[in-house]
C-alpha positions as CSV (number, residue, x, y, z in Angstrom):
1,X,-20.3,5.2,28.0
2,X,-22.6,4.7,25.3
3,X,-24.6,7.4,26.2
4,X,-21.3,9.5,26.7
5,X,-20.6,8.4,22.5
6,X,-23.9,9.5,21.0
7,X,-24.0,12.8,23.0
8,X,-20.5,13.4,21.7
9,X,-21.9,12.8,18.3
10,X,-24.5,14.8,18.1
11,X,-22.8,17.5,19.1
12,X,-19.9,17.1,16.6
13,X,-22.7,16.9,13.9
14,X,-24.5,19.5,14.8
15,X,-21.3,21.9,14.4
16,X,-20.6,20.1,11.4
17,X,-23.9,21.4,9.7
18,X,-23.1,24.6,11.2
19,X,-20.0,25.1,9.7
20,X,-21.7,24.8,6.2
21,X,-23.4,28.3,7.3
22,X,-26.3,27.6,5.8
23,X,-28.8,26.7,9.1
24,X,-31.3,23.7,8.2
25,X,-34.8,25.5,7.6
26,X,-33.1,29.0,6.8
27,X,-34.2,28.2,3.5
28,X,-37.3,26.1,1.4
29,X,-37.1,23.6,-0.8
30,X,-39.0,25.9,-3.5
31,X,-36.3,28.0,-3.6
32,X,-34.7,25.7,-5.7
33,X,-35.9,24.8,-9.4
34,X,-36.8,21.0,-10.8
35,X,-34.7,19.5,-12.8
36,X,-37.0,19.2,-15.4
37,X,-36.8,23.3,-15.4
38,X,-33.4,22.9,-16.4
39,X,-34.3,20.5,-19.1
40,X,-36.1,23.1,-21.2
41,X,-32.7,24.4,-22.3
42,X,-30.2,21.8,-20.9
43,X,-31.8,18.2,-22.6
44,X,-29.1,16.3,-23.2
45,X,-27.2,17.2,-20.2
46,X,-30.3,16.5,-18.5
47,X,-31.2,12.8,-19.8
48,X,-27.4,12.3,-18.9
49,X,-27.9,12.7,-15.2
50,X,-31.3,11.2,-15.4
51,X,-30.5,7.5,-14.1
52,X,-27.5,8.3,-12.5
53,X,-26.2,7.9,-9.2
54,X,-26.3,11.7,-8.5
55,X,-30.4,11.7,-9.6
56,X,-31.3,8.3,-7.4
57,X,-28.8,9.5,-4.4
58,X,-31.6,9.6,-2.4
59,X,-33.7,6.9,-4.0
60,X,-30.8,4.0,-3.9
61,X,-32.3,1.5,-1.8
62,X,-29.1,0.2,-0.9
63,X,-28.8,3.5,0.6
64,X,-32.4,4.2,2.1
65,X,-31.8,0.5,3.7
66,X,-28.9,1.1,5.3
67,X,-29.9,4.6,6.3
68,X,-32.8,3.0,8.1
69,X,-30.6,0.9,9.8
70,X,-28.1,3.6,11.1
71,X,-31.1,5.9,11.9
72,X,-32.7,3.0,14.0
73,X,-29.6,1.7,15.7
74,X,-28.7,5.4,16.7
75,X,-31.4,6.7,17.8
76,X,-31.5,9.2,14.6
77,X,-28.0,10.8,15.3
78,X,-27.0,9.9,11.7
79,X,-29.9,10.9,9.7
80,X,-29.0,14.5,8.3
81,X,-25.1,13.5,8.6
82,X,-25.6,10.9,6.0
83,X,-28.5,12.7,3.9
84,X,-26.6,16.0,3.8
85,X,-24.6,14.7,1.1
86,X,-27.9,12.4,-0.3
87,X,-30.5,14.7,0.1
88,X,-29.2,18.1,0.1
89,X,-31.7,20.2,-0.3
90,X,-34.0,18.0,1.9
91,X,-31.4,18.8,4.6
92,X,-31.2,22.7,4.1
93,X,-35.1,22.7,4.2
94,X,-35.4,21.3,7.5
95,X,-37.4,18.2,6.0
96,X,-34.7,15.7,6.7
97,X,-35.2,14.6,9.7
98,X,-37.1,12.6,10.2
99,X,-35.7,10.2,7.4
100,X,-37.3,8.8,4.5
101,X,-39.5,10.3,1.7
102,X,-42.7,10.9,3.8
103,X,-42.0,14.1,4.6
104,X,-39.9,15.2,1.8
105,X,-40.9,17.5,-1.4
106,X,-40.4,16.0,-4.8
107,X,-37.4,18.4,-5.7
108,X,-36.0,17.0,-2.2
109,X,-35.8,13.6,-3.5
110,X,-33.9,13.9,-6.7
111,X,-30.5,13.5,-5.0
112,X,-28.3,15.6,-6.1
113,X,-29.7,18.0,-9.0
114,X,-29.3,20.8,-11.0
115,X,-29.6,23.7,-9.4
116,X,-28.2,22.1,-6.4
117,X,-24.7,21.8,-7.5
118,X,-25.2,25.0,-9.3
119,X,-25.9,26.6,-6.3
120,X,-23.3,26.0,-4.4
121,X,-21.2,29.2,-4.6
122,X,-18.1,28.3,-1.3
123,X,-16.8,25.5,0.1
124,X,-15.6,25.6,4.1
125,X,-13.3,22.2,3.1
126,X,-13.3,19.1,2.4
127,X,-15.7,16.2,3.0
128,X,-18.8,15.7,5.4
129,X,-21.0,18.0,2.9
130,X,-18.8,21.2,3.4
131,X,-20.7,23.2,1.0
132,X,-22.6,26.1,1.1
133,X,-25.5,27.6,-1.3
134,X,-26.8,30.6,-2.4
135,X,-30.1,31.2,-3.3
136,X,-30.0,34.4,-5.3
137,X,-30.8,32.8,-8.5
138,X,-27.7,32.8,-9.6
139,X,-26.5,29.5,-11.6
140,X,-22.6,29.1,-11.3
141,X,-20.1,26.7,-13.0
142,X,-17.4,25.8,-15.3
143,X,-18.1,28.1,-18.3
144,X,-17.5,32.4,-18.4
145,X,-19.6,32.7,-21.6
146,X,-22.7,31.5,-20.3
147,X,-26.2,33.8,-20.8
148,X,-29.4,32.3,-20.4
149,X,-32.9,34.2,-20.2
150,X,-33.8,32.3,-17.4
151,X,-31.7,32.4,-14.6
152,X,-27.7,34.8,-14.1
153,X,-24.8,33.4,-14.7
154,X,-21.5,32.9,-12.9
155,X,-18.3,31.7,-13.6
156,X,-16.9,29.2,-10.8
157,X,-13.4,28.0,-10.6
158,X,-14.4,25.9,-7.9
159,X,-17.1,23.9,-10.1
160,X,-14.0,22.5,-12.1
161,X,-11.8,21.3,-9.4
162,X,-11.4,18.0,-7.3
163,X,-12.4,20.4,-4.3
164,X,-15.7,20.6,-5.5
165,X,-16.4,16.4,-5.4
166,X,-14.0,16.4,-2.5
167,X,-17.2,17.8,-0.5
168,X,-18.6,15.0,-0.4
169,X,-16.9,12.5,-2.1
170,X,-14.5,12.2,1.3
171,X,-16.3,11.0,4.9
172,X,-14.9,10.8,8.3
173,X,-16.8,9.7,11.3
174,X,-18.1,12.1,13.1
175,X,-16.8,11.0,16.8
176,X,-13.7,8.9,16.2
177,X,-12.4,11.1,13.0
178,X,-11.6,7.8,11.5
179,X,-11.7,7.5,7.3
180,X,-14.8,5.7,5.9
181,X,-14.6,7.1,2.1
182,X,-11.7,8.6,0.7
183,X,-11.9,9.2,-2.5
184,X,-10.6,12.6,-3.1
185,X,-7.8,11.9,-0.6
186,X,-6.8,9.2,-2.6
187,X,-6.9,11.3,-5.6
188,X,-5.1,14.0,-3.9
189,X,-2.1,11.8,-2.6
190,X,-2.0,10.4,-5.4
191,X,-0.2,10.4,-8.8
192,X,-2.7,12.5,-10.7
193,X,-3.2,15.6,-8.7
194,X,-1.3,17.6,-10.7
195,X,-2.6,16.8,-14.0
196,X,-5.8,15.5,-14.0
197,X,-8.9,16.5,-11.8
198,X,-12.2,14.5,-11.2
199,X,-14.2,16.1,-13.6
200,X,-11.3,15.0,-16.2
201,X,-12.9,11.6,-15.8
202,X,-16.4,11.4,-14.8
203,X,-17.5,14.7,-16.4
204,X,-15.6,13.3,-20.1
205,X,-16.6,10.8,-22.6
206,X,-13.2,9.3,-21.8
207,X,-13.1,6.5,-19.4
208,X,-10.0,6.6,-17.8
209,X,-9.2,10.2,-18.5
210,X,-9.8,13.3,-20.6
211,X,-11.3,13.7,-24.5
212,X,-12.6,16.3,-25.2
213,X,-16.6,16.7,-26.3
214,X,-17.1,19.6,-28.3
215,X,-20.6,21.1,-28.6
216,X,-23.2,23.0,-26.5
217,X,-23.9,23.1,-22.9
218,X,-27.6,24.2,-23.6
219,X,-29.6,24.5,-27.3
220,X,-29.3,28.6,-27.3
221,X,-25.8,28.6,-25.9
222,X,-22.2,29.1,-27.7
223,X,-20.5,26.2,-29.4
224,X,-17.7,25.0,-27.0
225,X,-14.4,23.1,-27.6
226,X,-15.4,20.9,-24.3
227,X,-19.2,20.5,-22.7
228,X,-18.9,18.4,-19.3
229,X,-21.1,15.3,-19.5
230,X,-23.4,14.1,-16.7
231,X,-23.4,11.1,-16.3
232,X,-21.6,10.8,-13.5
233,X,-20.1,7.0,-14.0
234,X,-18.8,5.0,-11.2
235,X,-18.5,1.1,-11.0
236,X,-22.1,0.9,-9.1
237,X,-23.7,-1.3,-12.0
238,X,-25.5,-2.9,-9.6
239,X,-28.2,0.0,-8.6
240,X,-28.1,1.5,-11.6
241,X,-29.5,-2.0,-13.1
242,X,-31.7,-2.6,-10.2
243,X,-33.4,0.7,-10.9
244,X,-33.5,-0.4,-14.7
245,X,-30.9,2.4,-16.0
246,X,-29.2,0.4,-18.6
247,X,-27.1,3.4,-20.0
248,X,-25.7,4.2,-16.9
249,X,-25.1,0.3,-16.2
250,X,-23.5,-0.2,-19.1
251,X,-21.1,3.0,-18.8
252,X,-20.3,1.6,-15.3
253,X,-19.5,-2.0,-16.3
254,X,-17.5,-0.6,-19.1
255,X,-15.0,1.9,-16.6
256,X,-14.6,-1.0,-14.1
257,X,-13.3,-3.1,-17.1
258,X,-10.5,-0.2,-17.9
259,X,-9.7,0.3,-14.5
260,X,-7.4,-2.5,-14.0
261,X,-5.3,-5.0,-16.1
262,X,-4.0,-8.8,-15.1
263,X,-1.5,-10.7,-16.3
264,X,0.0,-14.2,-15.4
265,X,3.3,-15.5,-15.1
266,X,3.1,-19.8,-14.7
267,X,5.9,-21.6,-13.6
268,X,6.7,-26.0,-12.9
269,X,8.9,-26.7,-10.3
270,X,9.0,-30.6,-9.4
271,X,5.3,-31.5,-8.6
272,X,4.1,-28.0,-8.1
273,X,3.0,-25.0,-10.1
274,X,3.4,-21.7,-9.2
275,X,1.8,-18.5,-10.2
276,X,2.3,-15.1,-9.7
277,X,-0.6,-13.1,-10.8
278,X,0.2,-9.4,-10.9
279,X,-2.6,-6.3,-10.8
280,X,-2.2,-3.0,-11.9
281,X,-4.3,-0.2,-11.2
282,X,-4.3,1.3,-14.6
283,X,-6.8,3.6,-15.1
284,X,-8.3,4.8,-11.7
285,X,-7.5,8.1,-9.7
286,X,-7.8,6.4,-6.5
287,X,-7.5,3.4,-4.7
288,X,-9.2,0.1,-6.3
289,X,-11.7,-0.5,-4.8
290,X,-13.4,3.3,-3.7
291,X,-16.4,4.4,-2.1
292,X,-17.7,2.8,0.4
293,X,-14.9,0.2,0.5
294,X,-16.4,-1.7,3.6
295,X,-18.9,-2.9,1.3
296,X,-17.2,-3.6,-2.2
297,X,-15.6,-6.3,-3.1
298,X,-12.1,-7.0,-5.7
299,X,-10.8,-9.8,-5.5
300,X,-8.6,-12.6,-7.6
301,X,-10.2,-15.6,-8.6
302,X,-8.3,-18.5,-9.7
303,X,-8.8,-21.5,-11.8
304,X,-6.2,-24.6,-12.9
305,X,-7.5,-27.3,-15.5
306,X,-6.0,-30.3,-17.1
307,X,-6.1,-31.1,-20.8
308,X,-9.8,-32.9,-20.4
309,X,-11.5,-30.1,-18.7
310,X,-10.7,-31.4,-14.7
311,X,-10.3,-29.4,-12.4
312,X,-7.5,-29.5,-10.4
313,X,-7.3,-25.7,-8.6
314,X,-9.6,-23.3,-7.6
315,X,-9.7,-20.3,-5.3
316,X,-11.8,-17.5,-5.1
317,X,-15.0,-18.7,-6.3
318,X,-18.5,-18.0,-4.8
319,X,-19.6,-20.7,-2.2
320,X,-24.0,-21.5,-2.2
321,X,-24.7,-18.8,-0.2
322,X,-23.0,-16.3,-2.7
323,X,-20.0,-15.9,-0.3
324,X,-16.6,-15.0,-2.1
325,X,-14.1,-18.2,-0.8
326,X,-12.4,-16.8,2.5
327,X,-9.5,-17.6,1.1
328,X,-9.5,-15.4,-2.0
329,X,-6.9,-12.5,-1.9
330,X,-9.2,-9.7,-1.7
331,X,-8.5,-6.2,-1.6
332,X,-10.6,-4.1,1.0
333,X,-10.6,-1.9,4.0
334,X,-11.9,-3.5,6.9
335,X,-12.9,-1.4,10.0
336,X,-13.4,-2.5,13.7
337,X,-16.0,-1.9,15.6
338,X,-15.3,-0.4,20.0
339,X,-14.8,-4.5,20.3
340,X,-11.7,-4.6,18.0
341,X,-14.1,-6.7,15.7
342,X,-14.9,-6.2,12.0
343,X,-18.2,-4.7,11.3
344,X,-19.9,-3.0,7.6
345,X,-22.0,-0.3,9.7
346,X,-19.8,2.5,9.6
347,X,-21.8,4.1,12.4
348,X,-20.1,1.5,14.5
349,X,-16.4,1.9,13.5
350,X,-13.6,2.9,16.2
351,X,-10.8,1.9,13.9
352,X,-9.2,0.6,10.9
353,X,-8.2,-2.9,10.9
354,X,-7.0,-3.0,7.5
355,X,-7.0,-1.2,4.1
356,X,-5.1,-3.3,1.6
357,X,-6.5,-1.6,-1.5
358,X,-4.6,-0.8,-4.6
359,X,-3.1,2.6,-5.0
360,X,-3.1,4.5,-8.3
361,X,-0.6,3.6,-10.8
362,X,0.5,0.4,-7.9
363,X,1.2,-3.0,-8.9
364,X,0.6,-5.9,-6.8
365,X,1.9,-9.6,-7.4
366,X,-0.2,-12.3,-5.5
367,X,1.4,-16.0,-5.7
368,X,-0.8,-18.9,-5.8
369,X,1.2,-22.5,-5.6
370,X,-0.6,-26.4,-6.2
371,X,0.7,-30.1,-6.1
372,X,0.6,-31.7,-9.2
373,X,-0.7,-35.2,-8.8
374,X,0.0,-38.1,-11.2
375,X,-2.6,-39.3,-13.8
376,X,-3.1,-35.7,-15.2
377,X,-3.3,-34.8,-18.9
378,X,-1.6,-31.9,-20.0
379,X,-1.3,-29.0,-20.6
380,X,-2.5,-27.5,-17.6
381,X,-4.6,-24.0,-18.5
382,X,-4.5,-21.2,-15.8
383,X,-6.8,-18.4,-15.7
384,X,-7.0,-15.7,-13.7
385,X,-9.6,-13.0,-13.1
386,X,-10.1,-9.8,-11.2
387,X,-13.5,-9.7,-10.0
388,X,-15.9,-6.5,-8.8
389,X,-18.9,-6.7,-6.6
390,X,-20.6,-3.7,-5.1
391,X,-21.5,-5.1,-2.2
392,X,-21.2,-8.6,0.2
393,X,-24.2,-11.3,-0.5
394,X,-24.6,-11.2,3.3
395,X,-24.7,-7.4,3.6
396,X,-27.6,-7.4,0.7
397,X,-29.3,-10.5,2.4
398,X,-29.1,-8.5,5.8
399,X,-30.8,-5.5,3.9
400,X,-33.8,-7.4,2.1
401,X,-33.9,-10.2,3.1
402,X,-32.4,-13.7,1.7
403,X,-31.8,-14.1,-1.8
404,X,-34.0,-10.6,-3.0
405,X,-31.1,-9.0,-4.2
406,X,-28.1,-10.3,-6.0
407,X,-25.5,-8.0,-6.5
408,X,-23.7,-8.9,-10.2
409,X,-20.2,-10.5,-9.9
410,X,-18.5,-8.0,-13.0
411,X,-15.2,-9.4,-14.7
412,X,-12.6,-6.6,-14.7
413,X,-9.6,-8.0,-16.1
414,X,-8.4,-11.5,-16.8
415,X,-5.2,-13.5,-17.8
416,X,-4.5,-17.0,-19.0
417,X,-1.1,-19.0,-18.7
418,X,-0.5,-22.8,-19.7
419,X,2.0,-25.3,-18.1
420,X,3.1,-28.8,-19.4
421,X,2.9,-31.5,-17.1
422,X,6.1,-33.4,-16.9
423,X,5.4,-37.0,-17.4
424,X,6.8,-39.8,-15.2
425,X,9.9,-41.5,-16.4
426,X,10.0,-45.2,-17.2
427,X,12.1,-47.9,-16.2
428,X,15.6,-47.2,-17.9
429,X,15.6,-49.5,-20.8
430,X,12.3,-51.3,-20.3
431,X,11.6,-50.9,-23.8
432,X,14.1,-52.9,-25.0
433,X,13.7,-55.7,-22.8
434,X,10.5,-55.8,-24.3
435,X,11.2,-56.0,-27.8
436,X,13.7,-58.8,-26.9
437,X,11.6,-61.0,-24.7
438,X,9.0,-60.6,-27.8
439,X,11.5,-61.8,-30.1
440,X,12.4,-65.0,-28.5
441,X,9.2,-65.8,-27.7
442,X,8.4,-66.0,-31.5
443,X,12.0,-67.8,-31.9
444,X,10.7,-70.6,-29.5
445,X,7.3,-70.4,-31.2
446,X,8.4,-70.5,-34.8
447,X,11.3,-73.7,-33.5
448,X,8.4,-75.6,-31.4
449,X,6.2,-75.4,-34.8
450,X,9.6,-76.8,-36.4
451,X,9.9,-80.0,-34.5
């Protein structure tokens, strides 16, 4: 049967590079111009993509690690469906397969450049690397005014839509169909389809959505009411500090704060405190989290202290092994390998167990309850936090090994809420009692002294 599955598969991939049109080999790798060609007239759009995720698409080691797992497990069926979309031109080349930078030329392993995207002039649909190129020199995007000495230019409607990421910026598996990244789909179901489009947001200085950025696309060109940017900024802070791009890491920490907001609502009832801690995706065109959701991590942490700093509740913090607590509410897809069970190789999935991510605009409320046991000083102080990791400590143990890669634990929004503690009531009219057994006991003093 398994056999029966990886024949199936290579067949479906197979047609599925076809359909781009453009044949692996039909064209070189020199046919295509270094970024640091473009940089002659394009600098600053050109240190902007320099460190980003598009530049080290095919130098992320997460990536090249897990690559080399799929690769090995499947006997190389996934190695041009995967590097299509990191490696590009590698793939149209022909150097990709066999995996890996061996083979590859140096213009091959900048990800996804220049005069890649530039290139692409049709798009046969969306995800799974539907794009296809043209080599005629020809340089094509978002602008009509464009002239350059170098290269033509072309005016392309396509270069400032969601259709163009939605390439590859959505992935199905290749056998069972099912999703594994859905970004544009989210966007494209979603709330914002009508007004704003990918670019609006990772192309802008805006975080969460469109300002405009007056100026000039290259140093001999026209002044412009709006030049895209090229950055490119996700959450991934993790690789992007790994490979020491602290621009880029910065950029990324920054959006994941905006994405989301918290707040807190406490509440005493007898001896236990509830809490309802609500989440809002605020600022993101798709789901929270995105991407390769099988791997990230969102989820609640929650924290409950008395008046001298004890500790009294806490849920969702990271155990010694840099495991998130089971029992934190986290928000995910999980899919299911042939054996119904949960599994973070994609290559593997038959099915979707569960997908309880965050859609835009949504708002969840989570409720979290405690006992309140005697002794305790208050108030009590609640916080509450919304935590983003790009990936499991197990999956990056699994990768490199144990402990030689720690994937930051990024605070995207937080709340705090305080509760008084109700104290214990005394024996009804004890204090009085105790005044007056005081002041006969002096009486008898004062008359024993007497006598």
């Amino acid at each position: 049967m398994k056999c029966i599955i990886l024949l199936v598969m290579a067949t479906i991939i197979a047609g599925t590079l076809l359909a781009g049109l453009t044949i692996a080999g039909a064209i070189e790798s020199s046919d295509f111009d270094d970024p640091t060609v473009c940089k002659g007239c394009h600098g600053e759009i050109y240190n902007q993509w320099d460190g980003s995720m598009h530049s080290i698409a095919y130098a992320d080691p997460v990536y090249l690690k897990e690559e080399e797992m799929a690769s090995r497990e499947t006997n190389g069926l996934t190695d041009t469906y995967c590097a299509r979309c990191h490696t590009p031109i590698g793939v149209l080349s022909g150097e990709v397969p066999p995996i890996g930078h061996e083979n590859l030329s140096e213009i091959s392993k900048k990800g996804i450049q220049c005069d890649f995207c530039h290139s692409v002039n049709k798009s046969t649909g969306i995800g799974n690397g539907a794009f296809i190129v043209s080599t005629d020199g020809i340089k094509r995007g978002p602008y009509d005014d464009s002239k350059s000495p170098h290269h033509g230019s072309m005016f392309s409607d396509l270069h400032t839509k969601s259709e163009f990421c939605g390439m590859c910026h959505d992935v199905n598996h290749p056998v069972t169909g099912i999703p594994i990244e859905t970004t544009y789909t989210e966007w494209k179901e979603g709330p914002y389809n009508s007004t704003t489009q990918c670019q609006d947001c990772h192309m802008t200085p805006g975080v969460t959505h469109f300002e405009a950025n007056p100026g000039k696309a290259s140093g001999i060109g026209p002044y412009k009411d709006h030049v895209y940017t090229h950055y490119f900024v996700g959450g991934n802070a993790a690789v992007t500090g790994v490979i020491g791009s602290e621009v880029h890491q910065k950029m990324a920490e920054e959006r994941l704060k905006s994405a989301a907001t918290l707040a807190l609502d406490t509440e005493m009832k007898a001896n236990e405190a509830e809490i309802a801690v609500e989440v809002t995706n605020a600022g993101a065109g798709h789901k929270l989290p995105t991407g390769l959701t099988e791997a990230r991590e969102v989820w609640i942490e929650i924290r409950a202290n008395d008046a001298t700093g004890k500790e009294i509740y806490h849920r969702g913090g990271l155990d010694s092994e840099g495991e998130v607590d089971p029992d934190a509410v986290m928000y995910h897809a999980v899919l299911a390998d042939a054996s119904g069970n949960p599994t973070i190789k994609v290559w593997e999935a038959e099915s979707t167990l569960s997908d309880n991510r965050i859609l835009p605009k949504e708002t969840r409320v989570e409720m979290f309850s405690f006992a309140i046991q005697g002794g305790l000083e208050g108030p009590i102080t609640v916080d509450a936090k919304l935590n983003y990791r790009s990936a499991s400590q197990k999956l990056l143990d699994e990768l490199f090994g144990e402990g030689a890669v720690v994937a930051p634990v990024i605070e995207m929004a937080s709340a705090q809420g305080m509760m008084e503690v109700e104290k214990e009531p005394g024996v009804p009219g004890f204090e009085c009692i105790f005044v007056l057994i005081s002041l006969l006991t002096v009486a008898y003093l004062v008359r024993r002294r007497k006598e």
